[in-house]
PDB file with SEQRES, HELIX, SHEET and CRYST1 records, atoms N, CA, C and O in Angstrom:
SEQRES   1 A   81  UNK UNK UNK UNK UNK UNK UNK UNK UNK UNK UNK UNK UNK          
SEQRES   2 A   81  UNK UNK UNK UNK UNK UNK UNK UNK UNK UNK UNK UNK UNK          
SEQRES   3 A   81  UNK UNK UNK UNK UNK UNK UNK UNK UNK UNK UNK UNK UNK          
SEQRES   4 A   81  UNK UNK UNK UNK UNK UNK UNK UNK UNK UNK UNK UNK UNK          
SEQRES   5 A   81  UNK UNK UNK UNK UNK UNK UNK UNK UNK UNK UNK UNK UNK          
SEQRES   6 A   81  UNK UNK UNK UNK UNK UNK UNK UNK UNK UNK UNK UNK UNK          
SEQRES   7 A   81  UNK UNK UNK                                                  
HELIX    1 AA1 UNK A    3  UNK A    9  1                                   7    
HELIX    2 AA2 UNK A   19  UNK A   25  1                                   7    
HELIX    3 AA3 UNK A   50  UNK A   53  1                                   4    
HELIX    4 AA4 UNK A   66  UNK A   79  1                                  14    
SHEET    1 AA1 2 UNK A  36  UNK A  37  0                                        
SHEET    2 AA1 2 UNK A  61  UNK A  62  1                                        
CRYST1    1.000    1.000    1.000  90.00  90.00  90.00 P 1           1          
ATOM      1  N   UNK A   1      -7.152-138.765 -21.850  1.00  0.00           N  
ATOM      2  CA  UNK A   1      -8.032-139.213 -22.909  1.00  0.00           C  
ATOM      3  C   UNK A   1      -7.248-140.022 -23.950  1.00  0.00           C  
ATOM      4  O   UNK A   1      -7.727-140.873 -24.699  1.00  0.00           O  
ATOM      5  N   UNK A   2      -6.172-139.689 -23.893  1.00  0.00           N  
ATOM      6  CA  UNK A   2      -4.928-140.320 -25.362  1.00  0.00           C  
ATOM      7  C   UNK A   2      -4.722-141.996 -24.941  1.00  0.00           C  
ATOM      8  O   UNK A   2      -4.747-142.958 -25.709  1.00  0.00           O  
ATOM      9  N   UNK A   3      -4.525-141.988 -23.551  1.00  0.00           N  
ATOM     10  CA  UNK A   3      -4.387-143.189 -23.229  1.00  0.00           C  
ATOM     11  C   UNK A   3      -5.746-144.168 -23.272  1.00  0.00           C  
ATOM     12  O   UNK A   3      -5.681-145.362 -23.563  1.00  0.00           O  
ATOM     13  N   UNK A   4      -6.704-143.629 -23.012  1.00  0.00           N  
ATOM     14  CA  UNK A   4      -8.006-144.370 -22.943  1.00  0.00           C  
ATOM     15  C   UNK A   4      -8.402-144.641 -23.954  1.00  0.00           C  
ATOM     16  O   UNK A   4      -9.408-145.348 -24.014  1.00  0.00           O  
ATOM     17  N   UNK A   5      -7.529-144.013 -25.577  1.00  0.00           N  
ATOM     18  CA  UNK A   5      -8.093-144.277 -26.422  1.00  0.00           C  
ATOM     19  C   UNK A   5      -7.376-145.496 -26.873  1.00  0.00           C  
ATOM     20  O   UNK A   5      -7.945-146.496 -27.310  1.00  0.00           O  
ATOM     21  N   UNK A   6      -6.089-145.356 -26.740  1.00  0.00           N  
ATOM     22  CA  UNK A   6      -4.807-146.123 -27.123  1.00  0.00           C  
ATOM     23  C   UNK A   6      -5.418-147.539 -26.259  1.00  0.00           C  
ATOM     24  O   UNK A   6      -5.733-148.196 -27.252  1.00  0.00           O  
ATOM     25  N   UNK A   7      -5.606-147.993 -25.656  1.00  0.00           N  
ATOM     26  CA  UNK A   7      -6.194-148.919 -24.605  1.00  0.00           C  
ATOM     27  C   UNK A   7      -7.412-149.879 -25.103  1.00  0.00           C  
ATOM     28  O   UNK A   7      -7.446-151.104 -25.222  1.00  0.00           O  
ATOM     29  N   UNK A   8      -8.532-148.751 -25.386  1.00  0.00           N  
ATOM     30  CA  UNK A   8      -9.603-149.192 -26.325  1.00  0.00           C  
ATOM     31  C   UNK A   8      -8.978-149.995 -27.892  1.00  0.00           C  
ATOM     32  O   UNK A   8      -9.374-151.065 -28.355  1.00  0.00           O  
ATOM     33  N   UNK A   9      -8.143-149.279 -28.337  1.00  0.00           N  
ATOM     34  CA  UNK A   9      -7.754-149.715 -29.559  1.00  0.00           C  
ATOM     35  C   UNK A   9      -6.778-151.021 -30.087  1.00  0.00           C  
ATOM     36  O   UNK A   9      -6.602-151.619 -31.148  1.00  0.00           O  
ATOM     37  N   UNK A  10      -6.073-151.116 -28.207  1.00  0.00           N  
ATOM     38  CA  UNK A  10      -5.455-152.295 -28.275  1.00  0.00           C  
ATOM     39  C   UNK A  10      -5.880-153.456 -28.026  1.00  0.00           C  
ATOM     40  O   UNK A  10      -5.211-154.489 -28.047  1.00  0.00           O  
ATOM     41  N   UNK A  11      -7.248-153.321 -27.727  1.00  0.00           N  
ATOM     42  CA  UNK A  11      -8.129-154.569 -27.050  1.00  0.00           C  
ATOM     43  C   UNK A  11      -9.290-154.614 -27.883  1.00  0.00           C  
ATOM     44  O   UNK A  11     -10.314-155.253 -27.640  1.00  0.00           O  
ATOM     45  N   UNK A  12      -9.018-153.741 -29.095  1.00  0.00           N  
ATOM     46  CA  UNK A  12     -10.225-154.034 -30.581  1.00  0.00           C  
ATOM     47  C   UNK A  12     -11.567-153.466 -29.814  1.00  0.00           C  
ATOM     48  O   UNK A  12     -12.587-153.903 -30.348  1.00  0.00           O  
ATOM     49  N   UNK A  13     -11.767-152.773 -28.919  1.00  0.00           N  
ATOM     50  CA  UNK A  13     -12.562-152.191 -28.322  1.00  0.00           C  
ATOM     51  C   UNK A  13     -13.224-151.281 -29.373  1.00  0.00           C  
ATOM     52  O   UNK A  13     -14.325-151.439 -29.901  1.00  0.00           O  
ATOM     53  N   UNK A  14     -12.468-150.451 -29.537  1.00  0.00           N  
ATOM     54  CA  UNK A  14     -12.131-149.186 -30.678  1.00  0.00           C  
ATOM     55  C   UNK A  14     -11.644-149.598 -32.165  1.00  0.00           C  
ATOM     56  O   UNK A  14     -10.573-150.156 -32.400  1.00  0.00           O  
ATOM     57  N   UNK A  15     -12.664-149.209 -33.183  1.00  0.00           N  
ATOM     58  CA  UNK A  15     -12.209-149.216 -34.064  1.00  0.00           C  
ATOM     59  C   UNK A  15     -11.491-147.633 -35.177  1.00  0.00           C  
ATOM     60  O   UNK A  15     -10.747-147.604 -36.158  1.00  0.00           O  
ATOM     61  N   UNK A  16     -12.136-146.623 -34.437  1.00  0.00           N  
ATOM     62  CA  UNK A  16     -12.237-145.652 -35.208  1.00  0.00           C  
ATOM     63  C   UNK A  16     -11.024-145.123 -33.956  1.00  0.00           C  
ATOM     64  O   UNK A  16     -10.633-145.661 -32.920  1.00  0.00           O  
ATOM     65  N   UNK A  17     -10.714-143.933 -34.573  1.00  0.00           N  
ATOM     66  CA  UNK A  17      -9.608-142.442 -33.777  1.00  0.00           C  
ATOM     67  C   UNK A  17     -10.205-141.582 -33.702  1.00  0.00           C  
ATOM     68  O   UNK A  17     -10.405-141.004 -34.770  1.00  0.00           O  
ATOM     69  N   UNK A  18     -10.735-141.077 -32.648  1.00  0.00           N  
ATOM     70  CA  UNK A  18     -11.745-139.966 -32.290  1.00  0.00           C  
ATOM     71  C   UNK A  18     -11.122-138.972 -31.708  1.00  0.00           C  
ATOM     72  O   UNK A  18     -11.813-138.062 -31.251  1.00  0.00           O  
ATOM     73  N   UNK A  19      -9.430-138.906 -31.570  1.00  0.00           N  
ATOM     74  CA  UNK A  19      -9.044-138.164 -30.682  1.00  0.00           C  
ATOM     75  C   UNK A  19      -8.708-136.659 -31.410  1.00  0.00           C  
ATOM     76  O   UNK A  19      -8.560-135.582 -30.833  1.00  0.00           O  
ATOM     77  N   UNK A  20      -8.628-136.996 -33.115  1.00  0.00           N  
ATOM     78  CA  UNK A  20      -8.938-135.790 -34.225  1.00  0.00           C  
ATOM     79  C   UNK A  20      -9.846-134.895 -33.890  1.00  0.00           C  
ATOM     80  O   UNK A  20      -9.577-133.825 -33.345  1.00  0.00           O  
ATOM     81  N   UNK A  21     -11.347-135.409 -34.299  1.00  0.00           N  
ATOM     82  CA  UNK A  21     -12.337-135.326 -33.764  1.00  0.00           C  
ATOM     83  C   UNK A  21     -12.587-134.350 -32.434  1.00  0.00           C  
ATOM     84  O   UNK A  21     -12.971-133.190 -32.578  1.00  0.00           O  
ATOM     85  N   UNK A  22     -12.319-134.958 -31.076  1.00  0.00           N  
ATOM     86  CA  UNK A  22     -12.333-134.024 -30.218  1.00  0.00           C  
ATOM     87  C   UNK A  22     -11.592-132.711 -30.127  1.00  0.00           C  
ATOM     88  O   UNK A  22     -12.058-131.621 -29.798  1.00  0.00           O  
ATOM     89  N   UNK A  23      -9.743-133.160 -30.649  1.00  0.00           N  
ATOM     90  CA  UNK A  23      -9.217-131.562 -30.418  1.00  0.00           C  
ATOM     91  C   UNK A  23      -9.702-130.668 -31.533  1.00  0.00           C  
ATOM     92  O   UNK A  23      -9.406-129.475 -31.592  1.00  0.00           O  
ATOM     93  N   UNK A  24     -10.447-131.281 -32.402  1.00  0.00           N  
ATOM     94  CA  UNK A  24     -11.270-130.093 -33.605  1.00  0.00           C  
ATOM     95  C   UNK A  24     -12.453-129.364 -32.845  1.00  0.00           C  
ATOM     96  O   UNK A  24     -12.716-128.163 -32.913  1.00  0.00           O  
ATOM     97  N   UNK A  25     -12.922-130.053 -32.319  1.00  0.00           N  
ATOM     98  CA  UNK A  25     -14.330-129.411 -31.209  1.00  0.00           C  
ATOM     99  C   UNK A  25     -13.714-128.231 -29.939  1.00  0.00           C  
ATOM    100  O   UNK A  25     -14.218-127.156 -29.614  1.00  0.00           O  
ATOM    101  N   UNK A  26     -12.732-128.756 -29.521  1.00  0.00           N  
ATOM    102  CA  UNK A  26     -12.371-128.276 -28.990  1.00  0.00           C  
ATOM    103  C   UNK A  26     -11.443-126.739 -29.043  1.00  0.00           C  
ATOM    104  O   UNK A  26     -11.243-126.086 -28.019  1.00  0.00           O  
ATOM    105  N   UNK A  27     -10.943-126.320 -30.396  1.00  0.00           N  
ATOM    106  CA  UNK A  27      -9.795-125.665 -30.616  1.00  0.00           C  
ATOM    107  C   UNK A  27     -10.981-124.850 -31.953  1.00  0.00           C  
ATOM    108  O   UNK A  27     -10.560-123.854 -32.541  1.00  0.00           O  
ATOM    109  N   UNK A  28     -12.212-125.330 -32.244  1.00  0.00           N  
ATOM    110  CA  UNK A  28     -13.029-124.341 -32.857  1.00  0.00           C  
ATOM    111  C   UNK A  28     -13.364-123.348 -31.995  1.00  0.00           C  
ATOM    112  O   UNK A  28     -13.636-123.570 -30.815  1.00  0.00           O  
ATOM    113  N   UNK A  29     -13.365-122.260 -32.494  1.00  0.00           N  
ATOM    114  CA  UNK A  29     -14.675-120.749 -32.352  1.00  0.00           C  
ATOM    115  C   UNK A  29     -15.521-121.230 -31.935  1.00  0.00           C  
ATOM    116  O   UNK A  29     -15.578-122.449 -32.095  1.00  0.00           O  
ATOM    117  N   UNK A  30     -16.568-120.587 -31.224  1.00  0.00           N  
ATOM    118  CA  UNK A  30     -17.715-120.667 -31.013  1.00  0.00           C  
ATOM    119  C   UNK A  30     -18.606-120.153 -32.218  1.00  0.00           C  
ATOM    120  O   UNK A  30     -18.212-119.126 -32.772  1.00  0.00           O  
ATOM    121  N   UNK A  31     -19.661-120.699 -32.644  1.00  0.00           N  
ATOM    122  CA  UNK A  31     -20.833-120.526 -33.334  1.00  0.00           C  
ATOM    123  C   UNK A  31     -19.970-121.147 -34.857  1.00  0.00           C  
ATOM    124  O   UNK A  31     -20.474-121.076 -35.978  1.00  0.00           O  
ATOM    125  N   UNK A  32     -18.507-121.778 -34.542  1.00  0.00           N  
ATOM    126  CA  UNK A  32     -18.005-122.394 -35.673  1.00  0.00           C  
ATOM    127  C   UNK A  32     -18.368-123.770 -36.639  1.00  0.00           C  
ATOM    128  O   UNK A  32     -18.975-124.641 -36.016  1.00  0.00           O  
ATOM    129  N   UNK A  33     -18.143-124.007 -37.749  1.00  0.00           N  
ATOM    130  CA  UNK A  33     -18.122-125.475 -38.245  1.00  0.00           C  
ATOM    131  C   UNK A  33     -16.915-126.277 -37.961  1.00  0.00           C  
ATOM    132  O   UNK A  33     -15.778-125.807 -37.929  1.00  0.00           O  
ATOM    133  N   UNK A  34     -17.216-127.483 -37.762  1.00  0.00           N  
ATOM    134  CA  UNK A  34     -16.513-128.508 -37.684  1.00  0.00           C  
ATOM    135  C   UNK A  34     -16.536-129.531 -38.539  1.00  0.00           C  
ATOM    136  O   UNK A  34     -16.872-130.509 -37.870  1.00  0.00           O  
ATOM    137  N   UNK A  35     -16.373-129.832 -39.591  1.00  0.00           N  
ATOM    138  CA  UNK A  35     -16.355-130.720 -40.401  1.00  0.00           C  
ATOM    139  C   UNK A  35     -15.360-132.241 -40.358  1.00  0.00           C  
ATOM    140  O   UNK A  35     -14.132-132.255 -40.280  1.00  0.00           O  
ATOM    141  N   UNK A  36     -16.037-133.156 -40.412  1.00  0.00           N  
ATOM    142  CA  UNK A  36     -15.127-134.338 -40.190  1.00  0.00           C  
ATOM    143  C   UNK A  36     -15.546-135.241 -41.971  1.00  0.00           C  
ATOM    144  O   UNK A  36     -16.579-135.601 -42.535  1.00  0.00           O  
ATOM    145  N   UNK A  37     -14.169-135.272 -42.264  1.00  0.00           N  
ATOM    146  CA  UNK A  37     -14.253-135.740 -43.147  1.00  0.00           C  
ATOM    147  C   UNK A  37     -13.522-137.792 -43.340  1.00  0.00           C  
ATOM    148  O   UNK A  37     -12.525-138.253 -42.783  1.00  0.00           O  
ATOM    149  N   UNK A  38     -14.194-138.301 -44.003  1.00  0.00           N  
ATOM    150  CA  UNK A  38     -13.291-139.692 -43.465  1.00  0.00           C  
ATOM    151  C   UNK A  38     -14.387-140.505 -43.124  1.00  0.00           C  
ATOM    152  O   UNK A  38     -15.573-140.313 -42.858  1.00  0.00           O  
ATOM    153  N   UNK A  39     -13.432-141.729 -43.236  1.00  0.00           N  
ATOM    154  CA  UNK A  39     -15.008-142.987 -42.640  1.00  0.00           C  
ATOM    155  C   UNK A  39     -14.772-143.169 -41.137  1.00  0.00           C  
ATOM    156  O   UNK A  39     -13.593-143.395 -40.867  1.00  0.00           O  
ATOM    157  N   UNK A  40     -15.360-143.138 -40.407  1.00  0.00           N  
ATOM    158  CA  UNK A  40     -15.847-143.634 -39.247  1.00  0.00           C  
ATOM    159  C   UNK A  40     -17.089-144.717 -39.054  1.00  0.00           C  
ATOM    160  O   UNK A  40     -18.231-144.488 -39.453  1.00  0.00           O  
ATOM    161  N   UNK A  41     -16.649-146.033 -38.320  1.00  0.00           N  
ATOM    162  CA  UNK A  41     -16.993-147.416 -38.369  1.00  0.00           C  
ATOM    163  C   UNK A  41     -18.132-147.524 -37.842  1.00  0.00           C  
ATOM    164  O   UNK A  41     -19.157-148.043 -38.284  1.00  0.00           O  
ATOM    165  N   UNK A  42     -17.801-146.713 -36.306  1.00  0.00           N  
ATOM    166  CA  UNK A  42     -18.518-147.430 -35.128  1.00  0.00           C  
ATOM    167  C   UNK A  42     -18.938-145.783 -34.442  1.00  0.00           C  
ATOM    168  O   UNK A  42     -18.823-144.619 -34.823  1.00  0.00           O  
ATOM    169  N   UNK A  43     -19.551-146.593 -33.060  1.00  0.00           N  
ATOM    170  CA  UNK A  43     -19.906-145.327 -32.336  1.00  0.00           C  
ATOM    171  C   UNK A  43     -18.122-144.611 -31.837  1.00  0.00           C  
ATOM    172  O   UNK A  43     -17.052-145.209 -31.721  1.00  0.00           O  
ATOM    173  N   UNK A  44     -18.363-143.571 -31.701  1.00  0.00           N  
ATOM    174  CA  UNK A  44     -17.038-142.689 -30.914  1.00  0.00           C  
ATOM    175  C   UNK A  44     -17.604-142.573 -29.198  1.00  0.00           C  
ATOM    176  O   UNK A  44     -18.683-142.024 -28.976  1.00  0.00           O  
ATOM    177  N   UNK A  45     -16.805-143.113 -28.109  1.00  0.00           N  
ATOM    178  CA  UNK A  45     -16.902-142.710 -26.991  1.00  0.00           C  
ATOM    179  C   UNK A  45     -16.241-141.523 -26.554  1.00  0.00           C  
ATOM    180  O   UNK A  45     -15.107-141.221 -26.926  1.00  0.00           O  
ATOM    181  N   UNK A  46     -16.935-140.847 -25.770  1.00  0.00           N  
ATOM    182  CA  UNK A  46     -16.158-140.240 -25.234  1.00  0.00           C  
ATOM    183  C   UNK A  46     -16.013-138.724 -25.971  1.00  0.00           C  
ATOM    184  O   UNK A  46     -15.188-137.816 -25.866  1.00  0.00           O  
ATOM    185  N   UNK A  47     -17.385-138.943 -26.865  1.00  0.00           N  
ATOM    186  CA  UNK A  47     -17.511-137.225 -27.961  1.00  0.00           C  
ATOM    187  C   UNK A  47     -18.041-136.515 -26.843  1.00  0.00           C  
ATOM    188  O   UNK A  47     -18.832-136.923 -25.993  1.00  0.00           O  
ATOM    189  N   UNK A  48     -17.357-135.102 -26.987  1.00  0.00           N  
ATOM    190  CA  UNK A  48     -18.047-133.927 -26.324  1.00  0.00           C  
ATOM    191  C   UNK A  48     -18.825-133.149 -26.698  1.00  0.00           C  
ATOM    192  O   UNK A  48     -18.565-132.109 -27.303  1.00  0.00           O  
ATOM    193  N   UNK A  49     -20.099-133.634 -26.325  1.00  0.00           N  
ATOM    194  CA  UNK A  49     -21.356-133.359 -27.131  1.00  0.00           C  
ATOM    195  C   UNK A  49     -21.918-132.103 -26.262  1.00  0.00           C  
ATOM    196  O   UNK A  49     -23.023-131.618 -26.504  1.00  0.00           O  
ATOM    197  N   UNK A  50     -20.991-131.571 -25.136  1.00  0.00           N  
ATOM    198  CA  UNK A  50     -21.539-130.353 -24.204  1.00  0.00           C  
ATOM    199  C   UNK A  50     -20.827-129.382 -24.970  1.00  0.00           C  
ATOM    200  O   UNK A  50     -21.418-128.406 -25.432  1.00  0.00           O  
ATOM    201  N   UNK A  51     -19.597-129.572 -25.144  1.00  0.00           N  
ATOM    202  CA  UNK A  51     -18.856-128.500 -26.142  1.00  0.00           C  
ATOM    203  C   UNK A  51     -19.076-128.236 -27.521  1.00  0.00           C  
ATOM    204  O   UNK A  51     -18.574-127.360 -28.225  1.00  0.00           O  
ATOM    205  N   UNK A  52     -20.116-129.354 -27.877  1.00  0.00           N  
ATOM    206  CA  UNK A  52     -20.724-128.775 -29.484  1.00  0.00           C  
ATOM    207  C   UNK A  52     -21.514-127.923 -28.909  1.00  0.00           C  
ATOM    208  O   UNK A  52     -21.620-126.839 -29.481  1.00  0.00           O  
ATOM    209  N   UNK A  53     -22.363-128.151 -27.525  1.00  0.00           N  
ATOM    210  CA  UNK A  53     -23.747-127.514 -27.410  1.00  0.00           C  
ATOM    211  C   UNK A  53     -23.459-126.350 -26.951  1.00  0.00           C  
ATOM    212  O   UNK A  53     -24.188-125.468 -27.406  1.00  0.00           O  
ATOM    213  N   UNK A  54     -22.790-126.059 -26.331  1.00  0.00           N  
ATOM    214  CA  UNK A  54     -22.306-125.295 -25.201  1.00  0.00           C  
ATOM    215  C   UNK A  54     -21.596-123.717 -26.750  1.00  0.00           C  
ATOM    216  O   UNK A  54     -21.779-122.506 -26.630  1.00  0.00           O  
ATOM    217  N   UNK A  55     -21.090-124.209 -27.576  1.00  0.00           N  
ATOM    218  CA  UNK A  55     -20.357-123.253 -28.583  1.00  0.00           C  
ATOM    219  C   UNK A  55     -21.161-123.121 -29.389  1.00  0.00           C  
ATOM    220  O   UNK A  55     -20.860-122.147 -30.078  1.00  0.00           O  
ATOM    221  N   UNK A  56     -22.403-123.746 -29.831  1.00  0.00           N  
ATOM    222  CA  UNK A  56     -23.373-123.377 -30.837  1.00  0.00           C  
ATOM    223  C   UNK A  56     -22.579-124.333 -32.810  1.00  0.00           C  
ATOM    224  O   UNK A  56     -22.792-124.202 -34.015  1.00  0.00           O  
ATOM    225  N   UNK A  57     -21.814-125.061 -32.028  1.00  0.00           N  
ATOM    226  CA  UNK A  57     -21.276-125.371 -33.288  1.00  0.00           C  
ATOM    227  C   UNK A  57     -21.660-125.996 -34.337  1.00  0.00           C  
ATOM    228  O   UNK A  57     -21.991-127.127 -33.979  1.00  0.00           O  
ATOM    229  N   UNK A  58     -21.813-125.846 -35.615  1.00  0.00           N  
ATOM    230  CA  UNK A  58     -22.036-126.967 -36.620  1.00  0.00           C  
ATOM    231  C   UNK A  58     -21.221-128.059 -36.780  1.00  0.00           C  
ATOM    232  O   UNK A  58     -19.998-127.928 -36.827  1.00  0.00           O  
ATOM    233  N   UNK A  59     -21.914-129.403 -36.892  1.00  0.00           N  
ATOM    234  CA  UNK A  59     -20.681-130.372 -37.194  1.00  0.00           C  
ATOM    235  C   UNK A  59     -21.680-130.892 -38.941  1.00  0.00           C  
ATOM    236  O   UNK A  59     -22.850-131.101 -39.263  1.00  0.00           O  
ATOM    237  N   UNK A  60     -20.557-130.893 -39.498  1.00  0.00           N  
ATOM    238  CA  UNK A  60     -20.934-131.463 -40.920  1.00  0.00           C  
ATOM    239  C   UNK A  60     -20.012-132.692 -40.953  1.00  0.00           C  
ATOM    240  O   UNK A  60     -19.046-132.768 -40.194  1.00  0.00           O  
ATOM    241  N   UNK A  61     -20.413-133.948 -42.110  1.00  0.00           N  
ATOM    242  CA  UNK A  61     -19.673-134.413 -41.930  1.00  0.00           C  
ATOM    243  C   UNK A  61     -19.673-135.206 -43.627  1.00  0.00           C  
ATOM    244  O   UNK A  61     -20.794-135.081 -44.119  1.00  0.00           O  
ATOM    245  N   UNK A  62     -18.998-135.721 -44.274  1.00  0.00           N  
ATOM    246  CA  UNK A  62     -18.932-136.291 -45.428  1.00  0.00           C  
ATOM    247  C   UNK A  62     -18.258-137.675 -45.970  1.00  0.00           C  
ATOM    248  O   UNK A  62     -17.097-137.288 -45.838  1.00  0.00           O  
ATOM    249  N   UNK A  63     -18.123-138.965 -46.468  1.00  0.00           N  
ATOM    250  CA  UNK A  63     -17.418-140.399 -46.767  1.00  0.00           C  
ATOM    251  C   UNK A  63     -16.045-139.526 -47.547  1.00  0.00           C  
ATOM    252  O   UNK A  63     -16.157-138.776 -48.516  1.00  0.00           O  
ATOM    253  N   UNK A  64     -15.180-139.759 -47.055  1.00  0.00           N  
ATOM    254  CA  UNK A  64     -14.390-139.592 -47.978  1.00  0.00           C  
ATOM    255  C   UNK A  64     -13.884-140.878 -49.196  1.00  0.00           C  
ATOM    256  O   UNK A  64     -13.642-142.026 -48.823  1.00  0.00           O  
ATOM    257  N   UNK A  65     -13.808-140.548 -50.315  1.00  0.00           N  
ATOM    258  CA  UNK A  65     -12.919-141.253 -51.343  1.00  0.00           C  
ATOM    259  C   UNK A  65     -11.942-141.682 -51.311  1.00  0.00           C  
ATOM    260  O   UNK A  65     -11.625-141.773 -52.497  1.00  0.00           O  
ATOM    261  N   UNK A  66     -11.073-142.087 -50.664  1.00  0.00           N  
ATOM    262  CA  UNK A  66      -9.563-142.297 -50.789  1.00  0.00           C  
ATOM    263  C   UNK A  66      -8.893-143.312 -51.808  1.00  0.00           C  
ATOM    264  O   UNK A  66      -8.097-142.858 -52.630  1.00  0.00           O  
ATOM    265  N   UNK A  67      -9.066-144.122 -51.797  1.00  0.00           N  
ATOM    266  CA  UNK A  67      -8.662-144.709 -53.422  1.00  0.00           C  
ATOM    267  C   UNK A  67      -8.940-143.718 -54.645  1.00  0.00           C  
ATOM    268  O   UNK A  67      -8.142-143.713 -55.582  1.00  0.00           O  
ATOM    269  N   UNK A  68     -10.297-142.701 -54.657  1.00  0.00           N  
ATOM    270  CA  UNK A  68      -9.410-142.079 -55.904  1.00  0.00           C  
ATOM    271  C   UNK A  68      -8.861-140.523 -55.725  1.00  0.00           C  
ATOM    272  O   UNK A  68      -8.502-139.772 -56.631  1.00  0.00           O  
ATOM    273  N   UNK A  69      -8.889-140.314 -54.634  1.00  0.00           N  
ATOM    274  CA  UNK A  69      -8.182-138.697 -54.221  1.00  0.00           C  
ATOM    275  C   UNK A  69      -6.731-138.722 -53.512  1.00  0.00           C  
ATOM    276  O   UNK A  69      -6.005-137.728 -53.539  1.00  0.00           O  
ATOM    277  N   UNK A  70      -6.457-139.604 -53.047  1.00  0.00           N  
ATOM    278  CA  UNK A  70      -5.149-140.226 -51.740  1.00  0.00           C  
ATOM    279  C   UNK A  70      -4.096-139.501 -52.805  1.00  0.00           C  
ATOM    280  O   UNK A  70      -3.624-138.364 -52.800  1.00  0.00           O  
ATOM    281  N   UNK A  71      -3.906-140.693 -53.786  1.00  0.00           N  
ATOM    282  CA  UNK A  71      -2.907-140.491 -54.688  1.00  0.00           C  
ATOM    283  C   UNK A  71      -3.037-138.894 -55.571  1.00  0.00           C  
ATOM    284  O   UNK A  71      -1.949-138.417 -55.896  1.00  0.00           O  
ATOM    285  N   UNK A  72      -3.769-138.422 -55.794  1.00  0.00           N  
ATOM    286  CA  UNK A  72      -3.733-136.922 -56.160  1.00  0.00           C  
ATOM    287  C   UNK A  72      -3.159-136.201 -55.082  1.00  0.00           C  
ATOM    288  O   UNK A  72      -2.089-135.614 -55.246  1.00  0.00           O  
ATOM    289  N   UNK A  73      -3.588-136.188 -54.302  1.00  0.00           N  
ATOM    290  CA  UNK A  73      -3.366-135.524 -52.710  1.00  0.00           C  
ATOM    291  C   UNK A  73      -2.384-135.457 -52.401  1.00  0.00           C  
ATOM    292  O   UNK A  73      -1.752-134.402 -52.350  1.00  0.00           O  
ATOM    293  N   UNK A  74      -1.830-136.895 -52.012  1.00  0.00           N  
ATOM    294  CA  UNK A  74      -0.122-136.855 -52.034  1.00  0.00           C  
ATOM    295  C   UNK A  74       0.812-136.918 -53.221  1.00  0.00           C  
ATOM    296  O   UNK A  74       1.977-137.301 -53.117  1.00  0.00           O  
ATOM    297  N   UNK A  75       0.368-136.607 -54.123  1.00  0.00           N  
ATOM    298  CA  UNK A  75       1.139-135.383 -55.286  1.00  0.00           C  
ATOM    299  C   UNK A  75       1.679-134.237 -55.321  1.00  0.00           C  
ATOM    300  O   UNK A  75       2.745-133.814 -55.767  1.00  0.00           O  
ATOM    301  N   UNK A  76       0.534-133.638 -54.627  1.00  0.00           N  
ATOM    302  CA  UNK A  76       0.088-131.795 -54.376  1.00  0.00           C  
ATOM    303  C   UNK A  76       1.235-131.705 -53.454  1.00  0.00           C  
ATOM    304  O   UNK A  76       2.245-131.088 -53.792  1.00  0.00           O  
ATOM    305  N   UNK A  77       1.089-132.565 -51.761  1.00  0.00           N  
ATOM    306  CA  UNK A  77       1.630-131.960 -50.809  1.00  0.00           C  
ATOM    307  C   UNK A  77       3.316-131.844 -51.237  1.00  0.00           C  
ATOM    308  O   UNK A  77       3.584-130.655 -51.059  1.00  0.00           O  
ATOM    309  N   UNK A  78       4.354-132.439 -51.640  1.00  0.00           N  
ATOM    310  CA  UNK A  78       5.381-131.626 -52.391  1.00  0.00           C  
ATOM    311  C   UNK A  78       5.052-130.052 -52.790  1.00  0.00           C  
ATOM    312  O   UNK A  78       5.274-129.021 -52.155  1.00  0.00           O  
ATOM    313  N   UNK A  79       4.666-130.183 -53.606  1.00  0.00           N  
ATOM    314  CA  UNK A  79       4.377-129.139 -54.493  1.00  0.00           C  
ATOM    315  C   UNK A  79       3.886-128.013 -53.441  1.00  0.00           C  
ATOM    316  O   UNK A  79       4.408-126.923 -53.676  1.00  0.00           O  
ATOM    317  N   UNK A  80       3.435-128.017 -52.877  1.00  0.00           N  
ATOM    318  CA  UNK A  80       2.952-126.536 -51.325  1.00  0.00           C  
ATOM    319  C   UNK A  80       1.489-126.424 -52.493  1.00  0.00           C  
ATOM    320  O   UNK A  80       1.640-125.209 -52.618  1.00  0.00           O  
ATOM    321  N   UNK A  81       0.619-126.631 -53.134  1.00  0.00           N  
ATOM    322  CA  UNK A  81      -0.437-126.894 -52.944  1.00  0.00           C  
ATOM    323  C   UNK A  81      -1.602-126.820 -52.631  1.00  0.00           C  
ATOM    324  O   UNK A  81      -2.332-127.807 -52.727  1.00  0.00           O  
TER     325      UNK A  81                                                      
END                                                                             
């Protein structure tokens, strides 16, 4: 899957990294949340939409801010945070 993504992405196929995404679906609990936080462009190929169904999982999802949280953020991580 790493390569198929890497492939897509070198031929502008792919704009987004979905490969987060899947090992989070994958490495949740069952009847767990999954939250994806972050912009995503385009469609994601290649989501495992049997393993949301199949585990009962919630996926939430939210835009993140990064121009005004980035720089707070990487403040903290020094600091343990």
């Amino acid at each position: 899957m790493h390569a198929y993504d890497q492939v897509k992405q070198q031929l502008r196929l792919q704009t987004d990294r979905p490969t987060a995404v899947r090992q989070a679906i994958h490495a949740c609990r069952k009847a767990g949340t999954v939250f994806i936080l972050g912009v995503f462009a385009d469609a994601v190929d290649k989501f495992p939409l049997g393993a949301v169904i199949n585990k009962g999982l919630t996926v939430r999802t939210a835009q993140q801010h990064g121009q005004r949280y980035i720089p707070m953020l990487l403040d903290r991580l020094p600091a343990g945070n």
